[in-house]
Z-matrix of the N, CA and C atoms (Angstrom, degrees):
N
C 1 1.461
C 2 1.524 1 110.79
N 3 1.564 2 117.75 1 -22.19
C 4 1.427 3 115.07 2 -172.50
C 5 1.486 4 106.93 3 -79.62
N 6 1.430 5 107.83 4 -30.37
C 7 1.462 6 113.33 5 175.59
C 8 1.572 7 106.24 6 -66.02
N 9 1.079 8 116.52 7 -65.17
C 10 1.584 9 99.81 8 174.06
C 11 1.136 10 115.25 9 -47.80
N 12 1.067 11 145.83 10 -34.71
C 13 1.651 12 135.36 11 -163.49
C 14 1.835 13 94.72 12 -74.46
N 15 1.605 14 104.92 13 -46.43
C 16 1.788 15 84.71 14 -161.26
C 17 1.525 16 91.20 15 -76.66
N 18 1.446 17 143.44 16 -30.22
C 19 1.485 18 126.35 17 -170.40
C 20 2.085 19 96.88 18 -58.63
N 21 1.445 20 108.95 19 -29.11
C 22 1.469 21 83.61 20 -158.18
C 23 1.515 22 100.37 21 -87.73
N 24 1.442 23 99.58 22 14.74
C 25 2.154 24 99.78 23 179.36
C 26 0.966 25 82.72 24 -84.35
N 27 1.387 26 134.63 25 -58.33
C 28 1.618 27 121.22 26 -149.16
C 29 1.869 28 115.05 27 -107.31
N 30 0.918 29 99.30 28 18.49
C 31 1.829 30 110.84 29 150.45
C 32 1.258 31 114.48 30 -92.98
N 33 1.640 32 112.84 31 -47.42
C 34 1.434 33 101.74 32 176.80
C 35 1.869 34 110.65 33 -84.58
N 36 1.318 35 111.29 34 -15.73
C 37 1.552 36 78.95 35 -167.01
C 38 1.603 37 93.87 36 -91.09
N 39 1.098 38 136.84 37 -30.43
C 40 1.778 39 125.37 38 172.03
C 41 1.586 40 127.39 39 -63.83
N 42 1.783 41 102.15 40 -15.01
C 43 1.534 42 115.69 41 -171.61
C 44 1.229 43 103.31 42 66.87
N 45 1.758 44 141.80 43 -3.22
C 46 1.732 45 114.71 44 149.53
C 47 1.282 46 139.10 45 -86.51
N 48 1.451 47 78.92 46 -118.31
C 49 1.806 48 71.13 47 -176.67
C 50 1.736 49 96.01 48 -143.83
N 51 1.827 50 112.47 49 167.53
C 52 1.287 51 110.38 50 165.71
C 53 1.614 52 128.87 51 -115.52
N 54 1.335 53 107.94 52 157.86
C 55 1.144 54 95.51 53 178.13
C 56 1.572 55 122.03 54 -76.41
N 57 1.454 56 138.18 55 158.54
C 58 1.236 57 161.03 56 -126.91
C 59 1.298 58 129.35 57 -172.63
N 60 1.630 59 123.59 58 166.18
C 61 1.464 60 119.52 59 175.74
C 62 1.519 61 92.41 60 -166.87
N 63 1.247 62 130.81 61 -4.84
C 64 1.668 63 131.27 62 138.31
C 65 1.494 64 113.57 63 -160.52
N 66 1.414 65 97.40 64 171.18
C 67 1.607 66 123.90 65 -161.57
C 68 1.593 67 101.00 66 -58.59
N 69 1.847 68 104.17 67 -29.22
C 70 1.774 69 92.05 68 165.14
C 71 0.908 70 152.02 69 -45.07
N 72 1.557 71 116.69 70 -43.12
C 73 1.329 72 152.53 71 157.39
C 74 1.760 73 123.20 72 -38.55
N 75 1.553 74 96.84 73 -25.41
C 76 1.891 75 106.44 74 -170.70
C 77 1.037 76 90.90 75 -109.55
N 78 1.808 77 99.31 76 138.48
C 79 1.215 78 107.17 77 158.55
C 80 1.542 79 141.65 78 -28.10
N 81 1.399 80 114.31 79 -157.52
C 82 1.293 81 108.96 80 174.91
C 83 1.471 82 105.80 81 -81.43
N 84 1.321 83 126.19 82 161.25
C 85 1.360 84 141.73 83 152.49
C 86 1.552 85 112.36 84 61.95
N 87 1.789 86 103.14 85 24.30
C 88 1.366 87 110.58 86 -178.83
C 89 1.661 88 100.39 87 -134.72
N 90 1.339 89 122.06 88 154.71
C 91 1.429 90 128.42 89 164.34
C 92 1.343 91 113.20 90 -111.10
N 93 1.869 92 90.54 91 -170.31
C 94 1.735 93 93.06 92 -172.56
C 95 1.906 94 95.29 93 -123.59
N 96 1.263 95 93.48 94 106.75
C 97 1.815 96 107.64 95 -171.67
C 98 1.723 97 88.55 96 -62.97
N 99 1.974 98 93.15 97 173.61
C 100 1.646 99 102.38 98 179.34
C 101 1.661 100 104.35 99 -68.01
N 102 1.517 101 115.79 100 -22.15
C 103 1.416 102 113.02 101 -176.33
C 104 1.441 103 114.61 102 -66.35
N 105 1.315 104 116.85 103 -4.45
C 106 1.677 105 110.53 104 -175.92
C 107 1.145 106 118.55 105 79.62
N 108 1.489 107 114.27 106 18.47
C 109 1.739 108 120.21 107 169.90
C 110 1.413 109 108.57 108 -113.96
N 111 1.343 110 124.40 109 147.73
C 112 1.332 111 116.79 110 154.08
C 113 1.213 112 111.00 111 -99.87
N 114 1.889 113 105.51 112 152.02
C 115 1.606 114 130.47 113 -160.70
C 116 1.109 115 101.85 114 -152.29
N 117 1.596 116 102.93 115 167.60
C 118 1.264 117 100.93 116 -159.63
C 119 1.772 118 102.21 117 -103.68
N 120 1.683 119 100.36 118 126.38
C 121 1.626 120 131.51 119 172.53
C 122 2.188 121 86.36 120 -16.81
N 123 0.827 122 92.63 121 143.24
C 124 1.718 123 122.49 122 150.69
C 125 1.665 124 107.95 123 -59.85
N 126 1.307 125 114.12 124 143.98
C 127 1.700 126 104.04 125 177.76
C 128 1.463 127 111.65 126 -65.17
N 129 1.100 128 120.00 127 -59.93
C 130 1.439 129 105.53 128 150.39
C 131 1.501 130 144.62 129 7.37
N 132 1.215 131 98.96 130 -63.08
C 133 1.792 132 125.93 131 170.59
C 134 1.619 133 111.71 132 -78.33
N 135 1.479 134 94.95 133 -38.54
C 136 1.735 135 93.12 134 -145.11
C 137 1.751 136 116.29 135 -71.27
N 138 1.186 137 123.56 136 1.26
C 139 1.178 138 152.39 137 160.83
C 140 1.561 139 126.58 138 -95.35
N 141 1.682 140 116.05 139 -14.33
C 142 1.492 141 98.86 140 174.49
C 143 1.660 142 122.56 141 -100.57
N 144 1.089 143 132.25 142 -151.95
C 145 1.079 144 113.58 143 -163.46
C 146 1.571 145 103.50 144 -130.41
N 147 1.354 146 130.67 145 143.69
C 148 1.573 147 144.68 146 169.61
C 149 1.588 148 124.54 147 -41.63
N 150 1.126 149 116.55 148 106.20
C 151 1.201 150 100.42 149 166.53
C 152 1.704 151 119.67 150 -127.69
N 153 1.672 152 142.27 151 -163.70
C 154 1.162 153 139.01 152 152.26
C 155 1.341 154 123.69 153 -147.75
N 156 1.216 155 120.24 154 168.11
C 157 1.425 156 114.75 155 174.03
C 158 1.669 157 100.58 156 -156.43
N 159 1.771 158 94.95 157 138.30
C 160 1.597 159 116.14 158 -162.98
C 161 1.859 160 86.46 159 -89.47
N 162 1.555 161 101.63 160 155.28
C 163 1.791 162 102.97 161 164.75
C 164 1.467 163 100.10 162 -52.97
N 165 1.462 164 97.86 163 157.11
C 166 1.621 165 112.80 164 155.99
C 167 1.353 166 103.56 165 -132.09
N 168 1.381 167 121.39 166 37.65
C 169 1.495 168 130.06 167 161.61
C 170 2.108 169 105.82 168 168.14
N 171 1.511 170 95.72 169 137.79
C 172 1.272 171 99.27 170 178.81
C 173 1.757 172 104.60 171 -128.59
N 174 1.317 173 101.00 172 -150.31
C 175 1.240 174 134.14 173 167.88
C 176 1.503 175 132.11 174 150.84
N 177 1.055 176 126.27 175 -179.33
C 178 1.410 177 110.63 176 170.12
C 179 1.870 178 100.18 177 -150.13
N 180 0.868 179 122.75 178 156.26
C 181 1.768 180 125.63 179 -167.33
C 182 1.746 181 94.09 180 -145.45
N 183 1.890 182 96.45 181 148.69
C 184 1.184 183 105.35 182 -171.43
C 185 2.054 184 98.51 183 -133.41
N 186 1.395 185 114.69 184 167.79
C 187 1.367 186 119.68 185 -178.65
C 188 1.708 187 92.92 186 -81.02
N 189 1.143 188 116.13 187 -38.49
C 190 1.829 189 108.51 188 -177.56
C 191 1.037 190 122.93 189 -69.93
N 192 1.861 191 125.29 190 -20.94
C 193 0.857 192 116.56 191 -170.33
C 194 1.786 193 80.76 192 -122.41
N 195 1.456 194 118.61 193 109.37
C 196 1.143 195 127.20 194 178.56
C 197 1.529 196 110.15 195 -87.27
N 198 1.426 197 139.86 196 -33.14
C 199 1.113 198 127.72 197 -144.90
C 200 1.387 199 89.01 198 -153.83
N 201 1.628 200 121.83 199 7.41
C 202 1.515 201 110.05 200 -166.08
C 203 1.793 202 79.15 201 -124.02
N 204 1.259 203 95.97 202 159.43
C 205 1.522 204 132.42 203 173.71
C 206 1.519 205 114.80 204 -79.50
N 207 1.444 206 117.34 205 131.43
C 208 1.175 207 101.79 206 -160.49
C 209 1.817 208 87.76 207 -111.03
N 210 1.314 209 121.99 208 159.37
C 211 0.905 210 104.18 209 -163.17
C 212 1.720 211 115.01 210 -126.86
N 213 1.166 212 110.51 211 124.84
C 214 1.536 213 119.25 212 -155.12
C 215 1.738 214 116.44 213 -45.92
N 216 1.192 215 96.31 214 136.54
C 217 1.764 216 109.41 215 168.71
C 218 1.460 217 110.76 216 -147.02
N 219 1.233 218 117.51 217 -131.65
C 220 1.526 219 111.01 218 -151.52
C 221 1.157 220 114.12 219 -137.27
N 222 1.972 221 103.32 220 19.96
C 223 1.349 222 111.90 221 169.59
C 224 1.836 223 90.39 222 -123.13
N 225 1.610 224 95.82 223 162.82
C 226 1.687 225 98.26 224 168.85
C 227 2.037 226 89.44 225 -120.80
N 228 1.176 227 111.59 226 149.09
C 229 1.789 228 114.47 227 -159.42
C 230 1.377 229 89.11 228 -109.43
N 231 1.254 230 138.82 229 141.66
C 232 1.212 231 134.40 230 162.28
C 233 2.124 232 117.78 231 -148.69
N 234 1.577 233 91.68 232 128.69
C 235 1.173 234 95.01 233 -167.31
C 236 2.047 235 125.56 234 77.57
N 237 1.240 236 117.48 235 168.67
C 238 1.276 237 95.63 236 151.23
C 239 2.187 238 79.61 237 128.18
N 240 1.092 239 111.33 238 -176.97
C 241 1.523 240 102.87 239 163.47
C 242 1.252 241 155.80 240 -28.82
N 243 1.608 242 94.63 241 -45.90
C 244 1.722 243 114.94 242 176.60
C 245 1.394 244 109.97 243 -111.98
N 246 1.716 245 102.92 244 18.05
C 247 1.331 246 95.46 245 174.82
C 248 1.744 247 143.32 246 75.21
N 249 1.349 248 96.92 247 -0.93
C 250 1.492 249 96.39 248 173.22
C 251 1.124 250 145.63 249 -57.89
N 252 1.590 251 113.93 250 133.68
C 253 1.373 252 110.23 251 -151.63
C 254 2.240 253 89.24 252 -136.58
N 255 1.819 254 94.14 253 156.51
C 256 1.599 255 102.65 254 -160.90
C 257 1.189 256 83.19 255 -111.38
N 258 1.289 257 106.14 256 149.93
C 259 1.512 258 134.78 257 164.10
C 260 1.078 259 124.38 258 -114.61
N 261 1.266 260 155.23 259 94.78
C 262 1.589 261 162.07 260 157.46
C 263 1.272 262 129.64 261 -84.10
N 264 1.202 263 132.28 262 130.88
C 265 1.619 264 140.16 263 -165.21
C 266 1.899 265 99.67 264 -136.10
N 267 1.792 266 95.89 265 124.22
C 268 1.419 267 101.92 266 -166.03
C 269 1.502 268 101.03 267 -121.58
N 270 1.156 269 134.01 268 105.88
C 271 1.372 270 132.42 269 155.90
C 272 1.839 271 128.94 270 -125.89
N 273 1.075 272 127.46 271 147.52
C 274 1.823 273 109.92 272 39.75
C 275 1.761 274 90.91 273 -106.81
N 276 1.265 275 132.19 274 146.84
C 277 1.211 276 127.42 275 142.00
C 278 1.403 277 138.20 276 -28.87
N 279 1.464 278 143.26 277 97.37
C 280 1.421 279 124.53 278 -169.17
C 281 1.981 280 124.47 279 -31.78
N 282 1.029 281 117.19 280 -176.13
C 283 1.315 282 117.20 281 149.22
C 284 1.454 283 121.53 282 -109.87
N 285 1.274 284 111.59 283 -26.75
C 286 1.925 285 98.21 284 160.19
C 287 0.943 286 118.35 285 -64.33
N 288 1.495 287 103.12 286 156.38
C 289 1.540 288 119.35 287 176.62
C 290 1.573 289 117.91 288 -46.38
N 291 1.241 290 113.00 289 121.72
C 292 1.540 291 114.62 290 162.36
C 293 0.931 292 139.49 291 -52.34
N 294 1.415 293 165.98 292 49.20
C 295 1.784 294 158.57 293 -122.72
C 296 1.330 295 90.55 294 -89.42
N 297 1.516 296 141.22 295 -62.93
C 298 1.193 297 159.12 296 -118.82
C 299 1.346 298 121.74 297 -157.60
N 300 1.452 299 130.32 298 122.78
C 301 1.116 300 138.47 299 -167.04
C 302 1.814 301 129.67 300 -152.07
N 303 0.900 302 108.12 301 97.75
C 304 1.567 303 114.98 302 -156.69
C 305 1.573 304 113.84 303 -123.66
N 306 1.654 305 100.70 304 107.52
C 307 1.471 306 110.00 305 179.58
C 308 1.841 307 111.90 306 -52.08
N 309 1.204 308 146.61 307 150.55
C 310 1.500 309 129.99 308 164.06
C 311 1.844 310 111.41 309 -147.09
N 312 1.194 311 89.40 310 112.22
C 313 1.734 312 95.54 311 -175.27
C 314 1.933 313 101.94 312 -109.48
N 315 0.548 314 78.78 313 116.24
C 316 2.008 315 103.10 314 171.13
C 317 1.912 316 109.49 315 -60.76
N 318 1.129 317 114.14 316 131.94
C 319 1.831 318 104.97 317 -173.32
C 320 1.532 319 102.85 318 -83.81
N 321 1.569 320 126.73 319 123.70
C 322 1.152 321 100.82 320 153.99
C 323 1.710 322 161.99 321 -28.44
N 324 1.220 323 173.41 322 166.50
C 325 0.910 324 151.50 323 139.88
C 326 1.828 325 138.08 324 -45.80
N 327 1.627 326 78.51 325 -8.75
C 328 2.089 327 90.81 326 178.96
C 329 1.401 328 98.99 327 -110.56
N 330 1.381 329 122.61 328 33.67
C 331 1.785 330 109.95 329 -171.00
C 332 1.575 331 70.55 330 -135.46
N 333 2.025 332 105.65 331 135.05
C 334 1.104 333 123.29 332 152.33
C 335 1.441 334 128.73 333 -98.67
N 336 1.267 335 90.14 334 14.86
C 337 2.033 336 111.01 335 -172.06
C 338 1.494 337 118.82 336 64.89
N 339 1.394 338 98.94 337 173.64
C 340 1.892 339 111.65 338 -158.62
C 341 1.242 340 107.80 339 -52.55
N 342 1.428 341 113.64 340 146.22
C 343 1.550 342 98.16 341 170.56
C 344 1.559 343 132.74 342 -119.43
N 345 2.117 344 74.03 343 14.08
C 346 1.938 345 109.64 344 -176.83
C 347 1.391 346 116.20 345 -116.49
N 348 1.090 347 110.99 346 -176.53
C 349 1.515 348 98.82 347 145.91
C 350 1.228 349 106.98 348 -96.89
N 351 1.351 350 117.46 349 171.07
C 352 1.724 351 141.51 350 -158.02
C 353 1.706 352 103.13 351 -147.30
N 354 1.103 353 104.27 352 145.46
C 355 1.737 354 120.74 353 155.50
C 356 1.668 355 112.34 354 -112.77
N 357 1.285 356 134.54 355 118.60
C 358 1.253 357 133.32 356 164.79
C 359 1.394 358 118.94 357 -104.87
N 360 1.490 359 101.42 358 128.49
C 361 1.536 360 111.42 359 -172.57
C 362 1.178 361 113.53 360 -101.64
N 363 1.460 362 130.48 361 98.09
C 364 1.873 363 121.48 362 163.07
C 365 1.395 364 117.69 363 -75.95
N 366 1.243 365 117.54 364 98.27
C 367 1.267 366 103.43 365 166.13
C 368 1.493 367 119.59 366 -102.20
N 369 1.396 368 124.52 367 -177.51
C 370 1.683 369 124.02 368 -168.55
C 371 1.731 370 81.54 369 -109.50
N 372 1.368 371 96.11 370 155.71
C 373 1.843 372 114.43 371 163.71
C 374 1.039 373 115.30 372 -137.89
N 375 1.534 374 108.20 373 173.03
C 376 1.528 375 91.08 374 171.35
C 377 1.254 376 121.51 375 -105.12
N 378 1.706 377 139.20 376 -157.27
C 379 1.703 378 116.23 377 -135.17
C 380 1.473 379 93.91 378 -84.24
N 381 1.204 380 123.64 379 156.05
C 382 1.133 381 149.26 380 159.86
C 383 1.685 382 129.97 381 -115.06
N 384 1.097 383 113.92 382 164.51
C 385 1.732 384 113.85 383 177.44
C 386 1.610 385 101.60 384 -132.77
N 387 1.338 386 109.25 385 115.22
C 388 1.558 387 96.14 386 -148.34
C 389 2.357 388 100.13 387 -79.94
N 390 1.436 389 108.70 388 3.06
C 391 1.263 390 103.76 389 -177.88
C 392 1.319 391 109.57 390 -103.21
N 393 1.705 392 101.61 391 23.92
C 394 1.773 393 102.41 392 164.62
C 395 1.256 394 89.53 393 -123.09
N 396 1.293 395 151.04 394 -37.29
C 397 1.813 396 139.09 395 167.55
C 398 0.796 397 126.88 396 -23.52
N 399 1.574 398 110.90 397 114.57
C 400 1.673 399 113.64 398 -172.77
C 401 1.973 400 88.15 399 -141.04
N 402 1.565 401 109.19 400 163.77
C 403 1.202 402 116.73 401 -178.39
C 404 1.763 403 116.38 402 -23.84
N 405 1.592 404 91.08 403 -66.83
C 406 1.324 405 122.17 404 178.31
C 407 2.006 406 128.22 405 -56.09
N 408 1.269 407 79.76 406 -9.57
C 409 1.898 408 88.07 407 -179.14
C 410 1.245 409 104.63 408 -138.20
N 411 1.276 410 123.79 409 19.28
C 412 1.061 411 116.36 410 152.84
C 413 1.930 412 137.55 411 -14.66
N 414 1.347 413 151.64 412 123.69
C 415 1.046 414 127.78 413 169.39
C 416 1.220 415 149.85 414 -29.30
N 417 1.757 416 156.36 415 136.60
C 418 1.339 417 132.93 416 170.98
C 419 2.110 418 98.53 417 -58.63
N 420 1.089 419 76.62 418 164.12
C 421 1.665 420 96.59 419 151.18
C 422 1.160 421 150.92 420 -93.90
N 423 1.509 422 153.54 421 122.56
C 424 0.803 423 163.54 422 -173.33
C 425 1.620 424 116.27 423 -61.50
N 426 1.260 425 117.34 424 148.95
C 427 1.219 426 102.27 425 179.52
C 428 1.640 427 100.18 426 -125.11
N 429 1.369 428 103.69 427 94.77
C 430 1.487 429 107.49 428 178.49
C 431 1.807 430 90.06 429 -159.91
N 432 1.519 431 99.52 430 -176.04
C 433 2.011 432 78.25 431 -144.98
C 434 1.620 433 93.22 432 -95.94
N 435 1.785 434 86.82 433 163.32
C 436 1.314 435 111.34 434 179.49
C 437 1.471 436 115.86 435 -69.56
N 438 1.210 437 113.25 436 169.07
C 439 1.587 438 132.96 437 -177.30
C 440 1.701 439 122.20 438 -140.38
N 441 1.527 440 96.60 439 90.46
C 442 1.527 441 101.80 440 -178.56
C 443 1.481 442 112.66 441 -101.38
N 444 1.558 443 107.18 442 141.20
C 445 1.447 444 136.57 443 163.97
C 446 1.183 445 126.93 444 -104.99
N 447 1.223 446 111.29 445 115.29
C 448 1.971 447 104.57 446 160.23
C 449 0.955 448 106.38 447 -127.83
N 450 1.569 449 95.76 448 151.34
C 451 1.490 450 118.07 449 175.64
C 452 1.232 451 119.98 450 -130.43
N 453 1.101 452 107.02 451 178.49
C 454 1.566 453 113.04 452 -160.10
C 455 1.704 454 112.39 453 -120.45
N 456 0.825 455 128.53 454 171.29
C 457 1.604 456 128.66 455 -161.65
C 458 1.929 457 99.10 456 -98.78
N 459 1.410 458 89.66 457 128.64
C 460 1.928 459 81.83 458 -175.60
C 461 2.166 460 84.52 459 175.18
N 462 1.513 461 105.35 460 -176.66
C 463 1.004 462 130.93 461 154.15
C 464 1.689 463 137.70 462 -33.52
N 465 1.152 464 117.66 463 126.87
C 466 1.198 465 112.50 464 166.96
C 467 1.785 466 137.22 465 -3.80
N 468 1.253 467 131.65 466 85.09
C 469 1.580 468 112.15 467 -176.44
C 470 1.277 469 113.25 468 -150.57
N 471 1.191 470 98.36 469 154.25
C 472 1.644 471 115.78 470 165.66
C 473 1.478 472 117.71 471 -29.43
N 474 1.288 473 121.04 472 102.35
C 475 1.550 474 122.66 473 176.76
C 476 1.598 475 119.53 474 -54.54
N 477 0.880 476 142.81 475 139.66
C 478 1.847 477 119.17 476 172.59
C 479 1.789 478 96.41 477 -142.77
N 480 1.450 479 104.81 478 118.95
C 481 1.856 480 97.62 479 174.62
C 482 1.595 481 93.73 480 -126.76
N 483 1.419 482 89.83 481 143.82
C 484 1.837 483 109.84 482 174.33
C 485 0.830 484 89.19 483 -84.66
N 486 1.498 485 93.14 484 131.97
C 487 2.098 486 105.35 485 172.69
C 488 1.989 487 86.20 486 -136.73
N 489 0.842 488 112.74 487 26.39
C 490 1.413 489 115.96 488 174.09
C 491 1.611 490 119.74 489 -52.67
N 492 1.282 491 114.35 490 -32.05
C 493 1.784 492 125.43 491 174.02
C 494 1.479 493 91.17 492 -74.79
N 495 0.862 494 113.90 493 -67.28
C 496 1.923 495 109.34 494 -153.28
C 497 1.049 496 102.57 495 -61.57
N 498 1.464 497 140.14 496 -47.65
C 499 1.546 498 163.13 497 -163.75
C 500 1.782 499 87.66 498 -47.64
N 501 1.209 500 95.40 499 -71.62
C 502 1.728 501 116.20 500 -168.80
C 503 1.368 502 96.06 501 -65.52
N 504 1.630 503 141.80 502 -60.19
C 505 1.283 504 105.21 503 169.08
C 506 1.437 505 150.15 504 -69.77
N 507 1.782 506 124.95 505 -9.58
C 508 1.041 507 141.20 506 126.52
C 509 1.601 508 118.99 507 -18.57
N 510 1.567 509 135.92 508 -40.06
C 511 1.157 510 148.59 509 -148.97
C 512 1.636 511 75.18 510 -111.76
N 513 1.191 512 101.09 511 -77.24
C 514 1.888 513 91.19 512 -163.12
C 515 1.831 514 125.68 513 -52.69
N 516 1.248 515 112.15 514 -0.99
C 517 1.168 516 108.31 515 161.71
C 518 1.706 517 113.26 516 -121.74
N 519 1.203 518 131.42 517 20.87
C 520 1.374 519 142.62 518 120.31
C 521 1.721 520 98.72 519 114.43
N 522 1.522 521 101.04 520 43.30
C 523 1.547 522 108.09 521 168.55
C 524 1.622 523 107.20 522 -94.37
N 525 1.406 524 100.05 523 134.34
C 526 1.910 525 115.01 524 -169.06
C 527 1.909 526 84.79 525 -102.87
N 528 1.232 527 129.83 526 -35.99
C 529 1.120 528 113.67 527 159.28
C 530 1.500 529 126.82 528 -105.29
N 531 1.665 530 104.64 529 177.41
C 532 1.856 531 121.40 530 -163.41
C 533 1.533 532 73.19 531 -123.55
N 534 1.851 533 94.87 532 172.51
C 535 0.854 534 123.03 533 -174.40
C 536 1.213 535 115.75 534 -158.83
N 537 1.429 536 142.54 535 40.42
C 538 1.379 537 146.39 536 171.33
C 539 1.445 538 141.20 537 -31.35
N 540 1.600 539 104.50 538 135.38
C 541 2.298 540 104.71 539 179.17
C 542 1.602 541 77.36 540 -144.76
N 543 1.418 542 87.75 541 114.68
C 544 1.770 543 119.27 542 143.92
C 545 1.041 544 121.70 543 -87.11
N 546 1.053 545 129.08 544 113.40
C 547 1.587 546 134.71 545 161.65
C 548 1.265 547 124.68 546 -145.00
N 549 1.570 548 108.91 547 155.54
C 550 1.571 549 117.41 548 170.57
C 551 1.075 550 118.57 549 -72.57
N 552 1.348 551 126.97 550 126.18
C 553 1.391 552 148.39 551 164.37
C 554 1.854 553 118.26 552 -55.53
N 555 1.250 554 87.95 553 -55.48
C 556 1.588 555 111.37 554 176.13
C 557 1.568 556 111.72 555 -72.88
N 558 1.174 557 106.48 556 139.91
C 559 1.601 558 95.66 557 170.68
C 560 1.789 559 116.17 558 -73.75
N 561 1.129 560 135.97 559 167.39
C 562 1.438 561 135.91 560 169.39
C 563 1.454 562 125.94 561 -143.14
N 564 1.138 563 125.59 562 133.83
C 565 1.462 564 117.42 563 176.26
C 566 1.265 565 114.75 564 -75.30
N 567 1.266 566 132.81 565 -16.36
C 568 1.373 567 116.76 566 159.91
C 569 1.991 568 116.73 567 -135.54
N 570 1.205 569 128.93 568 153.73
C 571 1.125 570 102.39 569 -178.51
C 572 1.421 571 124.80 570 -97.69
N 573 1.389 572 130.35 571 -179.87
C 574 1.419 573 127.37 572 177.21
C 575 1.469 574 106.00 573 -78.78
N 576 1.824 575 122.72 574 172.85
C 577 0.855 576 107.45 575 177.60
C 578 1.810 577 88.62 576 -136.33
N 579 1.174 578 116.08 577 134.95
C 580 1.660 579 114.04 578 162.86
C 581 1.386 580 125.39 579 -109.92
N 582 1.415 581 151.52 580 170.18
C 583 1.142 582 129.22 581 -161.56
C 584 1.877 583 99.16 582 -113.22
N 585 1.094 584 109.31 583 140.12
C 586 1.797 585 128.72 584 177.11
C 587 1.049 586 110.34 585 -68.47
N 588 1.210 587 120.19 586 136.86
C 589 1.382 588 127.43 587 162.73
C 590 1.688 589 118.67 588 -39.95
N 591 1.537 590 120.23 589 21.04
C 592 1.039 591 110.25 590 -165.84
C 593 1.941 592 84.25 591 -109.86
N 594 1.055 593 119.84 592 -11.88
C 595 1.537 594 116.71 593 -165.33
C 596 1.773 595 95.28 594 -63.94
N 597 1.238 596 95.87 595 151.78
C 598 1.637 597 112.89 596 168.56
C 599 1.441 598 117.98 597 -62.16
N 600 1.375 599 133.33 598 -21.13
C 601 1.522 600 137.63 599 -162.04
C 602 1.737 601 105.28 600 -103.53
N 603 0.961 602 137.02 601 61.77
C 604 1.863 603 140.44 602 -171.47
C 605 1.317 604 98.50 603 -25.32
N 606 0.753 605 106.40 604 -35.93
C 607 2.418 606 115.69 605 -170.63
C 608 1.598 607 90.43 606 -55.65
N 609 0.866 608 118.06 607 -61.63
C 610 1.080 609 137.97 608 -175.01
C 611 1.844 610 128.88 609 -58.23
N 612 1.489 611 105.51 610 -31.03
C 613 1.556 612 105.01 611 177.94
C 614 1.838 613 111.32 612 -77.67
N 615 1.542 614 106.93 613 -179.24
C 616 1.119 615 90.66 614 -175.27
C 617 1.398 616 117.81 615 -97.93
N 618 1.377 617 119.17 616 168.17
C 619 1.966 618 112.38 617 -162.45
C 620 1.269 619 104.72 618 -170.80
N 621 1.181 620 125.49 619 165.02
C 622 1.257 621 143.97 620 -164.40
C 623 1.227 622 113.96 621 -130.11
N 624 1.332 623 105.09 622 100.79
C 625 1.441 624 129.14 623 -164.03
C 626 2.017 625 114.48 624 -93.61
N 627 1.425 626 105.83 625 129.66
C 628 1.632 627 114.69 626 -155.13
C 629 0.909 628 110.29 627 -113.87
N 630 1.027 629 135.71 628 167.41
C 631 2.109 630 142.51 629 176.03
C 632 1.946 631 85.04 630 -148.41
N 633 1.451 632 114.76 631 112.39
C 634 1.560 633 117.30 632 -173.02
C 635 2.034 634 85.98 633 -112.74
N 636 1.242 635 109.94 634 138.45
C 637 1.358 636 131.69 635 157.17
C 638 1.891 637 117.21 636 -81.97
């Protein structure tokens, strides 16, 4: 609560905005956009209440390791030569209405960040078990809408993708679970690294952050 109080001194007394890495961090009746500022919620939003949810299944799959299992630690690899791409599965879904929906991956400690620009693609799949995912078995896809990110070349940071459309149509046809594929669009010479739900610090893993009506 103290953090909200000083973000909402100094949003209102400068008239901008602050920087961020989740919706915790902002005051009241404001979030934390993919730009890394908090703003103020939509009327819509600006009245409901916060919630999150940690994976209850991941993985991550590579082009080298086509048919082999990659085997979990405390980075998730994304993009880069061989192509690695993360998989995350978030349930249960609330039953209130969704307004707001925001993917949030944390940077590892061995990632010095992009040094290009990037396109990031979230798309939805369907269910998976992420300790049978391998290059080659990857999930089908879903056809409910996509979720693009770009970024820009700079420093280490907090990833944040609106998945707010898919989230809400997932909900409107009465799925209690998600089913997530991150990947680079762009090719890269090396890839990013974010940290797995396997790290010791929860603040820190990755989650899917809500605004419920």
């Amino acid at each position: 609560m103290l953090v909200r109080s000083i973000a909402a001194l100094v949003i209102g007394g400068c008239g901008g905005t602050v920087p961020c890495t989740s919706s915790a961090t902002c005051p009241e009746a404001h979030g934390c956009e993919p730009s890394g500022r908090c703003r103020a919620l939509a009327e819509e939003n600006a009245f409901g209440r916060s919630t999150w949810l940690a994976p209850v299944d991941w993985a991550v799959t590579r082009s080298d390791a086509a048919t082999h299992l990659i085997a979990p630690t405390d980075r998730l690899e994304l993009g880069g030569p061989h192509r690695a791409t993360i998989y995350l599965a978030f349930a249960p879904l609330p039953r209130n209405r969704i307004t707001r929906a925001v993917l949030r991956l944390s940077p590892h400690e061995s990632w010095s960040g992009p040094s290009s620009d990037v396109t990031i693609a979230t798309r939805f799949t369907q269910r998976f078990h992420g300790a049978r995912l391998t290059h080659t078995t990857t999930p089908p896809l879903r056809t409910l809408p996509l979720s693009i990110r770009h970024v820009r070349p700079g420093g280490a940071r907090v990833l944040l993708i609106d998945v707010t459309s898919a989230i809400r149509a997932a909900q409107r046809i009465g799925d209690t679970r998600v089913h997530l594929e991150i990947a680079a669009v762009d090719s890269m010479e090396r890839s990013w690294t974010f940290v797995s739900p396997l790290v010791p610090a929860p603040t820190e893993r990755p989650r899917l952050e809500m605004v419920l009506r």
